[in-house]
DOVOTI-358317 format. One record per residue: residue number from 1; residue in three letters; x, y, z of N, C-alpha, C in turn. Coordinates in steps of 0.2 Angstrom, whole numbers. Example, Ala and Ser with C-alpha at 12.3 -4.5 7.8 and 13.67 -1.06 7.14 Angstrom:
(marba 1 'ALA' (66 -28 39) (62 -22 39) (66 -16 39)),
(marba 2 'SER' (64 -11 35) (68 -5 36) (64 0 39)),
//
This chain:
(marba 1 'UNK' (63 -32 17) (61 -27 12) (66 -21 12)),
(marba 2 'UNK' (68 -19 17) (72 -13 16) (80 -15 14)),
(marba 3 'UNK' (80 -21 17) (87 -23 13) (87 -24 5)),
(marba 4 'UNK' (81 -28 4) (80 -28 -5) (81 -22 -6)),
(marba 5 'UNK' (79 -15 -3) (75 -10 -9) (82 -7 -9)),
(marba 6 'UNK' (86 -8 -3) (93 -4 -4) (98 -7 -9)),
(marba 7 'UNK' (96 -14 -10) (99 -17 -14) (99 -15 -20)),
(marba 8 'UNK' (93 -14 -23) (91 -12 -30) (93 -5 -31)),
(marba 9 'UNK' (92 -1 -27) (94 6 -29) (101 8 -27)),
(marba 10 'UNK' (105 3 -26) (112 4 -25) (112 1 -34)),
(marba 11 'UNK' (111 -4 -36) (113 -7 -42) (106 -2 -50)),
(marba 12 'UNK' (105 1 -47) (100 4 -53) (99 11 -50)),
(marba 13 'UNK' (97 14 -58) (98 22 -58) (90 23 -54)),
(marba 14 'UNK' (85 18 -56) (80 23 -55) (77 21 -46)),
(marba 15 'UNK' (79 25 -41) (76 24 -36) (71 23 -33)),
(marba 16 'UNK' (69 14 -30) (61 15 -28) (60 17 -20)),
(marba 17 'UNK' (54 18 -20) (53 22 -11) (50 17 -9)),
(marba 18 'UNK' (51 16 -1) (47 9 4) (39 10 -1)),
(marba 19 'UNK' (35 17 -1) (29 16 -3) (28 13 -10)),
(marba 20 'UNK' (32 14 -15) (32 7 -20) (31 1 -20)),
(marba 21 'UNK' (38 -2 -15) (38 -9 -13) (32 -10 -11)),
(marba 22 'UNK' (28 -5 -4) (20 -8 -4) (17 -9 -8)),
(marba 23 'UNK' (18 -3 -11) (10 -5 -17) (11 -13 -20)),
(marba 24 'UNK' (16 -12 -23) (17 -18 -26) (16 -23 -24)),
(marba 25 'UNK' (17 -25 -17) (17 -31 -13) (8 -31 -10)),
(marba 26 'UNK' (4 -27 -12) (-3 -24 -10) (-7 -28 -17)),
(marba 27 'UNK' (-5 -26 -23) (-5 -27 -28) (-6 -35 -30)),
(marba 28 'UNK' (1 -37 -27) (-1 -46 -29) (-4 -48 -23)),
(marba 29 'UNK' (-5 -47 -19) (-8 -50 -13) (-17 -46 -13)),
(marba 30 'UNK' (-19 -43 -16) (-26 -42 -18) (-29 -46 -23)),
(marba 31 'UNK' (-24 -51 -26) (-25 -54 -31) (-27 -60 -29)),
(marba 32 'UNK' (-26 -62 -22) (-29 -67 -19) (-33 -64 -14)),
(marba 33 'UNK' (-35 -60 -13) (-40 -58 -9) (-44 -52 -13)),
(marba 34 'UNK' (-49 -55 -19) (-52 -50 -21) (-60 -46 -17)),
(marba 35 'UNK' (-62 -47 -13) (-65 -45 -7) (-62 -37 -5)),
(marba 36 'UNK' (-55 -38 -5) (-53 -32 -1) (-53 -26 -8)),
(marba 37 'UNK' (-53 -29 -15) (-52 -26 -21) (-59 -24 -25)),
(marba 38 'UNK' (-66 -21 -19) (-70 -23 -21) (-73 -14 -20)),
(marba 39 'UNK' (-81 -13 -22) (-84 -8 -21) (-91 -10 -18)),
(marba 40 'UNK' (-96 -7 -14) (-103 -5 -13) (-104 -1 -15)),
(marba 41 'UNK' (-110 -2 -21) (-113 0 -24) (-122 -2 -25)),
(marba 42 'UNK' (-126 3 -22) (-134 2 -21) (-135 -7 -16)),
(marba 43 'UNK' (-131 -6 -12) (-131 -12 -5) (-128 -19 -11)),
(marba 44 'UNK' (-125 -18 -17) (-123 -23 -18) (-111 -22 -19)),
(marba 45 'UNK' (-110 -28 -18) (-106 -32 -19) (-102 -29 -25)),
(marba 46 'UNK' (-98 -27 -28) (-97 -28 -34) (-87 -29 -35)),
(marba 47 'UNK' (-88 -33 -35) (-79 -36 -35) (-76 -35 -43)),
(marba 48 'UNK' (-69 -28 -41) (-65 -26 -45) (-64 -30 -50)),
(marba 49 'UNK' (-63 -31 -58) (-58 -37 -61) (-50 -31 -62)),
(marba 50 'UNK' (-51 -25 -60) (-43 -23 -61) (-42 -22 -54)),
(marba 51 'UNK' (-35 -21 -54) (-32 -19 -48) (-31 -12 -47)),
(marba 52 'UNK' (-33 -6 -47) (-30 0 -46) (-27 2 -40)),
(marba 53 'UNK' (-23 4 -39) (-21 5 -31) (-21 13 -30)),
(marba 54 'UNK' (-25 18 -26) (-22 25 -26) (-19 24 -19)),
(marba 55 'UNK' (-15 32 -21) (-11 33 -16) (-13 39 -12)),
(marba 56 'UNK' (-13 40 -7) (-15 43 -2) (-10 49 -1)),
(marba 57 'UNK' (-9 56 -5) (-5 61 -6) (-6 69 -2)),
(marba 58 'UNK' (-5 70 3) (-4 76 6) (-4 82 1)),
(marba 59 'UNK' (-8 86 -1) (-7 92 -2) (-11 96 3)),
(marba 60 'UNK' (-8 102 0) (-12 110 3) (-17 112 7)),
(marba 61 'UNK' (-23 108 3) (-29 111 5) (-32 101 7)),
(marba 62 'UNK' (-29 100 9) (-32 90 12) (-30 85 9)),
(marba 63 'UNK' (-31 81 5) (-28 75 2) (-31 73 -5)),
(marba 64 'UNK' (-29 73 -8) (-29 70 -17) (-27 60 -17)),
(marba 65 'UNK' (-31 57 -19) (-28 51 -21) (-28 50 -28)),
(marba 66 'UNK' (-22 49 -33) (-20 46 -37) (-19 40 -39)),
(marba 67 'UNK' (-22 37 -44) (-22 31 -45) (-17 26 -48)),
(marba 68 'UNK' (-14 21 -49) (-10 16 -53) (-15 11 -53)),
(marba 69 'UNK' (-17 13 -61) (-20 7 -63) (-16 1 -67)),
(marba 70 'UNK' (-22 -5 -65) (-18 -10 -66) (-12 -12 -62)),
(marba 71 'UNK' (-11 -12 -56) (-5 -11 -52) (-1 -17 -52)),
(marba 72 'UNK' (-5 -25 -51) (-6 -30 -53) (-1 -32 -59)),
(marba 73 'UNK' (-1 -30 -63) (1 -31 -70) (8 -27 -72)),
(marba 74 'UNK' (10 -21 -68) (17 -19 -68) (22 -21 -62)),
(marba 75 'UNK' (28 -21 -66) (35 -22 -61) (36 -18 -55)),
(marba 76 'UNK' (37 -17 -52) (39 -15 -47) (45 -5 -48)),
(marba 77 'UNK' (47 -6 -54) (50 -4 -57) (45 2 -60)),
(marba 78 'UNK' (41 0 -64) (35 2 -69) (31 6 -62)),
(marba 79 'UNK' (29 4 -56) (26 5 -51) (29 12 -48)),
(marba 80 'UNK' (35 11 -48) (38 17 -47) (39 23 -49)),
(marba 81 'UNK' (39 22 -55) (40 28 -62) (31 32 -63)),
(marba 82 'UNK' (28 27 -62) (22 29 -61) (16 33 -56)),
(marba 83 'UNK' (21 32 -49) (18 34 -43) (22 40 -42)),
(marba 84 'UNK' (28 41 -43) (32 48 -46) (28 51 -48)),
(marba 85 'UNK' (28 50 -53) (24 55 -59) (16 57 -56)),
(marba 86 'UNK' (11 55 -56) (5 55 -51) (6 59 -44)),
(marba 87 'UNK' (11 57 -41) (10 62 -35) (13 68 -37)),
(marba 88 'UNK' (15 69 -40) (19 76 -43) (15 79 -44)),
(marba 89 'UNK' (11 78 -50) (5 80 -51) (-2 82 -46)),
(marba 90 'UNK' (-2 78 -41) (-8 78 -36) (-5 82 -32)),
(marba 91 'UNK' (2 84 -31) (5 91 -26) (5 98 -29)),
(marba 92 'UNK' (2 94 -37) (2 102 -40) (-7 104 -42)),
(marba 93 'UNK' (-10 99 -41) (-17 100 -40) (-18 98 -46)),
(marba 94 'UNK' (-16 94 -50) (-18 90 -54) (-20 83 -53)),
(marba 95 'UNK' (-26 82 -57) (-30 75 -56) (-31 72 -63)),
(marba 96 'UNK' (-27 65 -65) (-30 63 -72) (-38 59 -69)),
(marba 97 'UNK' (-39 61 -76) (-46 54 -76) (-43 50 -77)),
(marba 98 'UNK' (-47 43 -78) (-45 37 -80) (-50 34 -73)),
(marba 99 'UNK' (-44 28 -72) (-47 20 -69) (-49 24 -62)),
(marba 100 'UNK' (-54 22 -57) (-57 25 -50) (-52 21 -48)),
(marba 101 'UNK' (-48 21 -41) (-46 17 -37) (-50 10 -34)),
(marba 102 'UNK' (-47 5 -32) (-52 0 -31) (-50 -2 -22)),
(marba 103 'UNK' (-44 2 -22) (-40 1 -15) (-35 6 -13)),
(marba 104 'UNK' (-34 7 -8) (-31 13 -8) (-24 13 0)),
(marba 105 'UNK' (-18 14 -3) (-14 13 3) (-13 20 7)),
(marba 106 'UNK' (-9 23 10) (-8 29 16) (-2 29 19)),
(marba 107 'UNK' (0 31 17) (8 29 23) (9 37 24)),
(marba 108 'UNK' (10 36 31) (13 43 34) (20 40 37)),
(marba 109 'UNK' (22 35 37) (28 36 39) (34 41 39)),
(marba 110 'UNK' (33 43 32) (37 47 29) (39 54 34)),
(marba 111 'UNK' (32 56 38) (31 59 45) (33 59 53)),
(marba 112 'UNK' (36 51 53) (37 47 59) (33 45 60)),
(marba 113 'UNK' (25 44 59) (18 41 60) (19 32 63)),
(marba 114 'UNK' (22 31 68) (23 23 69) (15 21 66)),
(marba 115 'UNK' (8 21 69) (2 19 67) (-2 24 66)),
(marba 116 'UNK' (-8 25 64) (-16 28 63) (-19 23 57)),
(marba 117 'UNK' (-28 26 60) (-31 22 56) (-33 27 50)),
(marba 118 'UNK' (-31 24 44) (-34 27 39) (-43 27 38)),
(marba 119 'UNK' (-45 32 33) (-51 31 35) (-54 27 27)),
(marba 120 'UNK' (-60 24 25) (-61 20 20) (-65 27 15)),
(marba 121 'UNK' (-58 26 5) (-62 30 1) (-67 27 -2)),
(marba 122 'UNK' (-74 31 1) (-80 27 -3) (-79 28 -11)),
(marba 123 'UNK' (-82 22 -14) (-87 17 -12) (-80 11 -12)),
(marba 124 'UNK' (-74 10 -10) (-66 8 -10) (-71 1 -4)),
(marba 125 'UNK' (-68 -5 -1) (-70 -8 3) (-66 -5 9)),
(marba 126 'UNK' (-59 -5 7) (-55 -6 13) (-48 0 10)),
(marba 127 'UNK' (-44 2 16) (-38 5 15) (-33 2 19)),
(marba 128 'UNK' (-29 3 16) (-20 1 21) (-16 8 25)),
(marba 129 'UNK' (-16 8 29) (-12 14 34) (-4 11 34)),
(marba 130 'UNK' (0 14 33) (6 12 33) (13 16 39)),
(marba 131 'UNK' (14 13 44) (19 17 47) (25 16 46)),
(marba 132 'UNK' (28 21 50) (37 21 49) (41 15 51)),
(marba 133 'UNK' (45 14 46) (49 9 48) (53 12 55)),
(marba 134 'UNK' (54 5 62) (57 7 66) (58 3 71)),
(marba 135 'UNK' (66 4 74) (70 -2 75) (67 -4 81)),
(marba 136 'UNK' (67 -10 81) (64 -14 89) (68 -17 91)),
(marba 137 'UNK' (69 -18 99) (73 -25 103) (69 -30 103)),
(marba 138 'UNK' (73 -33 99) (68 -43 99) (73 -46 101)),
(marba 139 'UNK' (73 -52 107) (76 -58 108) (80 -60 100)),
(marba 140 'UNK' (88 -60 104) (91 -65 97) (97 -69 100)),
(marba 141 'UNK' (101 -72 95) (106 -79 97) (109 -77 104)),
(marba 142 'UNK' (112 -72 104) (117 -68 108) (115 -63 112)),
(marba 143 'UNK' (108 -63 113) (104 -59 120) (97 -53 113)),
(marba 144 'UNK' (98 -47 116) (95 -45 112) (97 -41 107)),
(marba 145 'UNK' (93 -42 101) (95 -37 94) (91 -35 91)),
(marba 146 'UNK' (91 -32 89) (88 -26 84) (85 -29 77)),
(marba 147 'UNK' (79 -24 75) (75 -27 70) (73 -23 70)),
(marba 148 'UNK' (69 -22 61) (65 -16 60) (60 -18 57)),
(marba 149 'UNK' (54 -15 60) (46 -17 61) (44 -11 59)),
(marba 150 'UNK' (38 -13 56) (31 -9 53) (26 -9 53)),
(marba 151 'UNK' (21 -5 56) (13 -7 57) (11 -5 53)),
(marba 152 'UNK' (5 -9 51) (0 -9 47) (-5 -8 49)),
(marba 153 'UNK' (-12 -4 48) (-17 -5 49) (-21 -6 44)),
(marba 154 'UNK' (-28 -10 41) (-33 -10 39) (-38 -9 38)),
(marba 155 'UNK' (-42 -4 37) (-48 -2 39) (-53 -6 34)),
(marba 156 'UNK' (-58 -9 35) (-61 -14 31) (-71 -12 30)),
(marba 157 'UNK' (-72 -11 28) (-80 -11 26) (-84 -18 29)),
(marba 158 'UNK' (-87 -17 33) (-91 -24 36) (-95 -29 32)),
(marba 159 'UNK' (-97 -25 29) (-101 -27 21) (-100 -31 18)),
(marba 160 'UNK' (-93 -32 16) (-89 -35 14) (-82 -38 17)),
(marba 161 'UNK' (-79 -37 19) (-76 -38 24) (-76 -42 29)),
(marba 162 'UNK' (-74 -47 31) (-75 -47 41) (-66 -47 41)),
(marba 163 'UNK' (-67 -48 49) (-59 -47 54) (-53 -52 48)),
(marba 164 'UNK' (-56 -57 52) (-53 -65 50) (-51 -63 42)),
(marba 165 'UNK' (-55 -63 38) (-52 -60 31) (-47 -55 31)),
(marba 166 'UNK' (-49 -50 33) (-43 -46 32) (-36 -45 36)),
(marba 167 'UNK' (-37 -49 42) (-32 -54 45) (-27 -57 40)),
(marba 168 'UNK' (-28 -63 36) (-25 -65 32) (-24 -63 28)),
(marba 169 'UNK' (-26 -58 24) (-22 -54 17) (-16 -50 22)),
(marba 170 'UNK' (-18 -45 28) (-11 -44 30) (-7 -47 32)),
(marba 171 'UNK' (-8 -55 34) (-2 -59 35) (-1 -62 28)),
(marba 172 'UNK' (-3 -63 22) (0 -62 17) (5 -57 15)),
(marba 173 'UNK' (1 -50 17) (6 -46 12) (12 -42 17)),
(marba 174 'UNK' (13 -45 23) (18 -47 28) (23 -52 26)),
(marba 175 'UNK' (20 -57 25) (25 -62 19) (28 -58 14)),
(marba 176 'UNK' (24 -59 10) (26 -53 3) (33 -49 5)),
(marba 177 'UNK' (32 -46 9) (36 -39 11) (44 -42 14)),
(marba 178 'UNK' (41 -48 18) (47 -51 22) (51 -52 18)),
(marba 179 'UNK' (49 -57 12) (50 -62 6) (54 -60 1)),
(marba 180 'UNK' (53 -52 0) (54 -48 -4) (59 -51 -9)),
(marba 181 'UNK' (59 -51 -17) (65 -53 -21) (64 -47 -26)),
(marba 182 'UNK' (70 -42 -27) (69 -39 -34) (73 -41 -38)),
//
């Protein structure tokens, strides 16, 4: 993933950030896991038909989440230009109406944060905690070498939710990320 994304912003003017590429890769992979793209509501079930993804924004006085709606449905690109715009906004204490978020991601990497658990935005089912990319010694051809690794956490609504389920949507969207083609 970090090779692509250097790739793309080496050959294009508009720069995406690691938290783009999540969403994005959060976005297709919701798409088979619609459980995690869900709400409780009066003890019932109610599963999203859009994808909104918010984004988890540090301001001033505690945290703003802005939303990308339809997330699903835009480039990676589009994703971009989008999440710019919205967190600009939510630093400056602006909030659009529009689509509620159906999911919501969190990265503090940007902090050094290797892990934490994010916590779930009601009536949201589940959230994504995203830590710092950061290099590891892993066994390779010629003794050990270097790689750069990223925790993830999930926090999941039981209601909806069990382990095992959200288990494999983060080994999908691990794929996703590994996978990466821009």
């Amino acid at each position: 993933m970090l090779t692509m994304r250097k790739k793309h912003n080496e050959q294009h003017p508009g720069k995406i950030s690691i938290n783009d590429v999540i969403v994005h890769a959060v976005a297709g992979a919701l798409k088979e896991f619609p459980r995690l793209n869900a709400h409780v509501q009066d003890h019932q079930i109610i599963l999203k038909g859009n994808i909104n993804i918010g984004i988890a924004v540090i301001v001033e006085d505690g945290l703003l989440v802005p939303v990308i709606p339809d997330a699903d449905r835009k480039s990676l690109d589009e994703i971009s230009h989008i999440a710019k715009d919205i967190i600009q906004k939510a630093q400056r204490g602006i909030m659009q109406g529009g689509s509620p978020g159906s999911f919501t991601v969190s990265n503090l990497g940007m902090y050094g944060i290797s892990e934490f658990q994010a916590i779930i935005n009601p009536p949201e089912s589940a959230i994504l905690s995203v830590g710092n990319a950061e290099k590891r010694a892993v066994p390779g051809e010629l003794g050990v070498e270097f790689a750069d690794y990223m925790t993830f956490g999930l926090a999941c609504d039981h209601r909806v939710i069990d382990g095992a389920y959200g288990a494999r949507f983060l080994a999908l969207l691990a794929e996703k990320l590994e996978n990466l083609t821009i």
